[in-house]
C-alpha positions as CSV (number, residue, x, y, z in Angstrom):
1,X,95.2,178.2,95.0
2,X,93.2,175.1,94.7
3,X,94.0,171.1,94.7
4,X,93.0,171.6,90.9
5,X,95.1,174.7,90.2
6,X,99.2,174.3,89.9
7,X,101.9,177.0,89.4
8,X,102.6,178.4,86.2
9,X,105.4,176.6,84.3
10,X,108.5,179.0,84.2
11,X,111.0,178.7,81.1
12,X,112.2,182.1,82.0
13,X,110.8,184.2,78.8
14,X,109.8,187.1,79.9
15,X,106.2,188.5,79.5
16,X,106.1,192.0,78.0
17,X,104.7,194.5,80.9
18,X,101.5,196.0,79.9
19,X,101.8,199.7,80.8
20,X,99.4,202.4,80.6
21,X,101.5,205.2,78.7
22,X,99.7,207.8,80.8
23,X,101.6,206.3,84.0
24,X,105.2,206.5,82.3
25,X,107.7,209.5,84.0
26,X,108.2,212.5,81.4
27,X,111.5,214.7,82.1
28,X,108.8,216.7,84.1
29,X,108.2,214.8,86.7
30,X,111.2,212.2,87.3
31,X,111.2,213.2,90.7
32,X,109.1,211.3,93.4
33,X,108.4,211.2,97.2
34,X,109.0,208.1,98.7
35,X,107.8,207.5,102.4
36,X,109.9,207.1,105.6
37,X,109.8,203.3,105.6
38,X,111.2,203.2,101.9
39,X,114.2,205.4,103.3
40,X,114.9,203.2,106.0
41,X,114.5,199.9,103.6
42,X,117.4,201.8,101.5
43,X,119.4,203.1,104.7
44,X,118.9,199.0,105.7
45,X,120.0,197.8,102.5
46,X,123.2,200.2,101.9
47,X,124.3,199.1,105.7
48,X,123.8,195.4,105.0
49,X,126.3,195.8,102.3
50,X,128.7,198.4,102.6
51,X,130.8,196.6,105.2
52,X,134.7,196.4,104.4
53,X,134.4,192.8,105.1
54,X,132.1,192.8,102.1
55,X,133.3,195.5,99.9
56,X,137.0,194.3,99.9
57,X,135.4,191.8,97.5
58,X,134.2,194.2,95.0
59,X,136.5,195.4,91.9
60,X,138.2,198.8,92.6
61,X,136.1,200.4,90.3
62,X,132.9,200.2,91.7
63,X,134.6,202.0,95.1
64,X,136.4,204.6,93.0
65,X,132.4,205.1,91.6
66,X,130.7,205.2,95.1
67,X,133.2,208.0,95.9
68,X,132.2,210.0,92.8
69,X,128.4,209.3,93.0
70,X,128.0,210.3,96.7
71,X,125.2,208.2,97.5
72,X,123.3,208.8,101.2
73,X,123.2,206.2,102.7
74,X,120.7,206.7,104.6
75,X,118.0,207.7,102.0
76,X,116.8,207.2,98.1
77,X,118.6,210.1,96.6
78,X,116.8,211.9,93.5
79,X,117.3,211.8,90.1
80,X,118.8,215.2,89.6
81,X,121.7,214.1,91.8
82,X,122.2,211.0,89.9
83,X,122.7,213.1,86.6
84,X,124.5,215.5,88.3
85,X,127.3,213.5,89.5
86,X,127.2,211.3,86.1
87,X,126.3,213.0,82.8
88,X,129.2,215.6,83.3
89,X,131.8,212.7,83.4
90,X,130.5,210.3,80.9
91,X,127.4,211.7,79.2
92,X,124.9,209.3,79.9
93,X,121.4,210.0,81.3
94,X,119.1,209.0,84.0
95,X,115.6,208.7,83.9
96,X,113.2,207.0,85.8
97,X,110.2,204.1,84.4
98,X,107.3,202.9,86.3
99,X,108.8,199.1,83.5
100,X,110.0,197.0,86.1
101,X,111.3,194.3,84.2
102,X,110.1,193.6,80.8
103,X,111.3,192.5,77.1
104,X,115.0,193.4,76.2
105,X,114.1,195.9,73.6
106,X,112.5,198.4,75.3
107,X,116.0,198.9,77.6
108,X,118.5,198.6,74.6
109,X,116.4,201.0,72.6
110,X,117.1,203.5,75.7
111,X,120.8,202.1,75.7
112,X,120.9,203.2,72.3
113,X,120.4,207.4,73.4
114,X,122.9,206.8,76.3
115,X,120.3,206.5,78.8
116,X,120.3,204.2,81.8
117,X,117.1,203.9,83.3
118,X,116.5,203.2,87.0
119,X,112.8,201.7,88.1
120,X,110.4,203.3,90.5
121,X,110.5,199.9,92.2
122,X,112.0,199.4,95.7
123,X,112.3,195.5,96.9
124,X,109.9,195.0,100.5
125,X,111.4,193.6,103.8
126,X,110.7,190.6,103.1
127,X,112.7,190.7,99.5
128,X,115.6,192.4,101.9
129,X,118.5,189.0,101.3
130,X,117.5,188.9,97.4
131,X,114.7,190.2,95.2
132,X,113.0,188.3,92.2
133,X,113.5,191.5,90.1
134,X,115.6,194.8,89.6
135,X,114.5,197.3,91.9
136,X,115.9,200.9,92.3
137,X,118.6,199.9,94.7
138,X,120.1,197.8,92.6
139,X,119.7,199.9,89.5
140,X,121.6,203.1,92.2
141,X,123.6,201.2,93.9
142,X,125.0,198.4,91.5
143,X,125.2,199.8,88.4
144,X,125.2,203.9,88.6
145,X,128.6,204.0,90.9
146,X,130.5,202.2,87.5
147,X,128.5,204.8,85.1
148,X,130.4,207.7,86.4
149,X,133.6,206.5,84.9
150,X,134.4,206.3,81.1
151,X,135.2,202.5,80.9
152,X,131.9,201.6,82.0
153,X,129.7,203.6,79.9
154,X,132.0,202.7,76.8
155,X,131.1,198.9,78.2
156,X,127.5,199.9,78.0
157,X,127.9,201.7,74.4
158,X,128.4,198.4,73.2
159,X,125.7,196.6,73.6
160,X,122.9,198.4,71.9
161,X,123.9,199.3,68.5
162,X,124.8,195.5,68.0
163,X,121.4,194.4,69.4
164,X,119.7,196.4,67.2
165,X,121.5,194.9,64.3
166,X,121.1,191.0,65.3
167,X,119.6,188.5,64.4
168,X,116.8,186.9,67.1
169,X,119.8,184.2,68.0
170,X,122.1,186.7,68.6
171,X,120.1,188.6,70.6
172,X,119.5,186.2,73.1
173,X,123.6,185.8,73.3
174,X,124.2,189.4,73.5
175,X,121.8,189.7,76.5
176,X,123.5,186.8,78.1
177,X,126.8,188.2,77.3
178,X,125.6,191.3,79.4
179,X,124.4,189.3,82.2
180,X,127.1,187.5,82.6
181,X,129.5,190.9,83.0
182,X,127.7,194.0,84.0
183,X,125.1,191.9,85.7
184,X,126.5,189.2,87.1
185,X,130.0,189.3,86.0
186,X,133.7,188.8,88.0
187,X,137.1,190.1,87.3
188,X,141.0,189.1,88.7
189,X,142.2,192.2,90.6
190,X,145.0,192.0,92.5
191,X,145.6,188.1,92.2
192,X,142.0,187.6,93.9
193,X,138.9,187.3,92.2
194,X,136.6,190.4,92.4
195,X,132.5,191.1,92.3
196,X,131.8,193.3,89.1
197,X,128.8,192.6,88.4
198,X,125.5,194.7,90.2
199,X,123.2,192.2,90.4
200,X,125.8,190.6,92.6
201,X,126.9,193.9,94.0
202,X,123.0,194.7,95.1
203,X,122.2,191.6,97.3
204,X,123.8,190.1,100.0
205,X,122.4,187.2,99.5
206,X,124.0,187.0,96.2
207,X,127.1,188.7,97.0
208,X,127.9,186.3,100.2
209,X,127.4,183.2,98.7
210,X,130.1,184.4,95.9
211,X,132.5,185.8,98.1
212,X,132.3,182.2,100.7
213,X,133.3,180.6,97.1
214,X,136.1,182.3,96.6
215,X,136.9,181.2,100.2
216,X,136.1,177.7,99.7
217,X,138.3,177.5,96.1
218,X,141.6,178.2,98.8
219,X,140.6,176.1,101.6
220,X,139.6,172.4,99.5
221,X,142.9,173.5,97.6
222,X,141.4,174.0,94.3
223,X,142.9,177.3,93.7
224,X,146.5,178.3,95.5
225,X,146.6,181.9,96.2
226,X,150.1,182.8,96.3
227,X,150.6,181.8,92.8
228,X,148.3,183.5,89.4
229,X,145.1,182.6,89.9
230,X,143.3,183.5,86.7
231,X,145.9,180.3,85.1
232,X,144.5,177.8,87.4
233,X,141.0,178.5,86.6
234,X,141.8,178.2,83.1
235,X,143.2,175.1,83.9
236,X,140.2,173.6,85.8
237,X,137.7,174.9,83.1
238,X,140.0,172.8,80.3
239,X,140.4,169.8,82.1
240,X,136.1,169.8,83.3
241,X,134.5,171.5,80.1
242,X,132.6,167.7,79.5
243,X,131.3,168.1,82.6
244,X,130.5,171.7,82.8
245,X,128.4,171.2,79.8
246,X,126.7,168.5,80.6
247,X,125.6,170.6,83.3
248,X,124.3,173.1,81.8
249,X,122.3,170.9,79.3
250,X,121.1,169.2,82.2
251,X,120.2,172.9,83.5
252,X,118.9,173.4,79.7
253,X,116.5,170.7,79.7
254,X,114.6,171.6,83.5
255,X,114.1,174.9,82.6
256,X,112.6,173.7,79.6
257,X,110.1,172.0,81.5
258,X,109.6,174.8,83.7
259,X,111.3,173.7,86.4
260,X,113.1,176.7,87.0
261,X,110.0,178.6,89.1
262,X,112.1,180.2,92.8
263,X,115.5,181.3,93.3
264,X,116.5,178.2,95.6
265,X,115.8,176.0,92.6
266,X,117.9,178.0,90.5
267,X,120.6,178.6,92.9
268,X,121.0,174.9,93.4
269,X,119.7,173.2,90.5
270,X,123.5,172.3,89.7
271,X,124.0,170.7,93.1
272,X,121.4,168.3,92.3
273,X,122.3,167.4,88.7
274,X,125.7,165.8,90.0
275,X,124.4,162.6,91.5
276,X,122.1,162.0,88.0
277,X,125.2,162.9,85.8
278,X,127.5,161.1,88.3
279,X,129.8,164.1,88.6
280,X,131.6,164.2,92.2
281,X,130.4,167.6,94.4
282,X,134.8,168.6,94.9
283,X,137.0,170.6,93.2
284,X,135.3,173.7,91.3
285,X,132.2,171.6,91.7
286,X,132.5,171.7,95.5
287,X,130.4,175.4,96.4
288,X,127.4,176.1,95.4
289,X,128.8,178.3,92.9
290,X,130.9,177.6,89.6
291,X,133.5,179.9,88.7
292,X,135.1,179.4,84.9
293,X,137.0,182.4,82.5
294,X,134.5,184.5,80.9
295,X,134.0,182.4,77.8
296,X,131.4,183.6,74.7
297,X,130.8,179.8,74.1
298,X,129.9,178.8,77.0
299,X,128.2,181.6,77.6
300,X,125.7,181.5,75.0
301,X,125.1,177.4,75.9
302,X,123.2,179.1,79.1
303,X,119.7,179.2,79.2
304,X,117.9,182.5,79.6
305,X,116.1,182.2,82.7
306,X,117.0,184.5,84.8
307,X,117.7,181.8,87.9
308,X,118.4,179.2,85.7
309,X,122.5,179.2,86.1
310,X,123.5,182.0,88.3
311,X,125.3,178.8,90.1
312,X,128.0,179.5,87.1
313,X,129.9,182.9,86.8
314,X,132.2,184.2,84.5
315,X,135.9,185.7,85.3
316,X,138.0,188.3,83.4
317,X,141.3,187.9,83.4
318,X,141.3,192.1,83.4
319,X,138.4,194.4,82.5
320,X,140.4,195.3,79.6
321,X,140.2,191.7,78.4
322,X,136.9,191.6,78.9
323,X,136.1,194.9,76.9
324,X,138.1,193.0,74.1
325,X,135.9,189.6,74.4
326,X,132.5,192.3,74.2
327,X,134.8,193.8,70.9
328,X,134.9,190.7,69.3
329,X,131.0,189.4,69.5
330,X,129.8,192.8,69.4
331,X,131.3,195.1,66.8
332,X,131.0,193.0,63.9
333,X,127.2,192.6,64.2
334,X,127.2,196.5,64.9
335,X,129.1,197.2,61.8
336,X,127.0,195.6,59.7
């Protein structure tokens, strides 16, 4: 790049993926050969993260749906055993796109037929801590373990039929709504807070940096463990919603100006709005990441940039609560 030349401003929307139709998998051939170094990137990759120092962070669910998917983990298993160990218990399909991340309406009009598709795309060694963009593992290994169980695909049922129906506005808050649960989302299990979301689930860069918060929230004292923990939060989101808005309109108006280009920058963005909004770095502004209860109106405050406010993530109380939160956004655009 020359002295002349600059980076592209990034406000996070999303360029549609010019794809030659031709190149697109037909139920023919969903089935590929990958080579001996992708293997060992996924055999790398499940290791890194199926540790029980790790996974004891992760919602029972996801664990319940590793055991039914029976994923190697020492290679990229094929399509046919994907559907095999899903579409019998919950009815939705696999297939496989060479789209590796592209427009909104092109995955929700798939949503809509019950199919879940997973990419052709597998991250490098370099992109081994955290990828700029789904790949296959985390397509397999985040989401597909949850699809083999009712609640999940019933989750996933609800999104397309009321994004097909909405209006522009809403659409952007419906797909934040899904990032902030199936994508990045947390839920109270056992009086701890637990990973649900895949995108978390998928990188250890991501899923480390969550679970040292939950650490952190018990050792500065901010949340006390052997009492409910979902109530304090609660409490802590009341008594700093100024502030937590202010930083997200802080966060609002970078990645307006494109300032939202790596994943550092959107990691820590927050950390370095405090000083400007003079906002003290302790209590649930202490870690590098935010926790507050899964909230539709703070939710659709966030910008759409994909890095632009992972720093923040959303709690269930239950993931029955949080199937009634999706209810009551959802359904009534769907119904219309």
């Amino acid at each position: 790049m020359s002295k002349n030349q600059s980076a592209p401003a990034y406000t996070g929307d999303i360029a549609a993926q010019e794809i030659d139709p031709s190149r697109e998998y037909s139920k023919e051939n969903q089935e590929i050969e990958f080579s001996g170094e992708q293997h060992a990137i996924w055999a790398d990759l499940f290791a890194g993260i199926y540790q029980p120092y790790l996974i004891e962070h992760i919602c029972a669910e996801w664990k319940a749906g590793m055991e039914l998917l029976e994923l190697s983990p020492m290679g990229i298993c094929t399509v046919r055993h994907l559907i095999d160990h899903i579409t019998p218990r919950t009815g939705w399909r696999i297939e496989r796109t060479v789209v590796r991340y592209t427009l909104a309406d092109d995955w929700y009009k798939k949503f809509g037929q019950r199919v879940f598709l997973i990419t052709d795309y597998l991250r490098t060694r370099d992109q081994m801590e955290f990828t700029p963009e789904p790949d296959m593992f985390h397509d397999i290994f985040g989401h597909l373990p949850f699809l083999t169980q009712k609640f999940y695909a019933e989750i996933e049922d609800k999104f397309a039929p009321a994004y097909m129906k909405a209006t522009q506005e809403e659409r952007e808050v419906i797909k934040r709504l899904a990032w902030y649960s199936t994508e990045f989302g947390l839920v109270a299990q056992e009086n701890r807070f637990k990973v649900f979301g895949a995108g978390i689930i998928s990188g250890r860069k991501e899923l480390t940096r969550t679970i040292m918060e939950f650490y952190r929230l018990g050792r500065d004292n901010v949340i006390d463990y052997s009492k409910p923990v979902f109530p304090q939060l609660e409490a802590h989101f009341r008594a700093n919603k100024t502030n937590l808005y202010r930083i997200i309109d802080g966060v609002n108006a970078l990645h307006q100006k494109g300032q939202m280009s790596t994943a550092d920058e959107g990691w820590n963005v927050a950390l370095g709005l405090y000083k400007s909004l003079g906002i003290k770095p302790e209590g649930i502004f202490g870690g590098e990441v935010i926790l507050a209860p899964f909230d539709i109106e703070t939710i659709a405050r966030i910008p759409k940039t994909v890095y632009a406010f992972n720093p923040m993530l959303f709690v269930c109380r239950s993931l029955e609560e949080m199937d009634a939160i999706l209810d009551s956004y959802l359904k009534p655009i769907a119904m219309r």
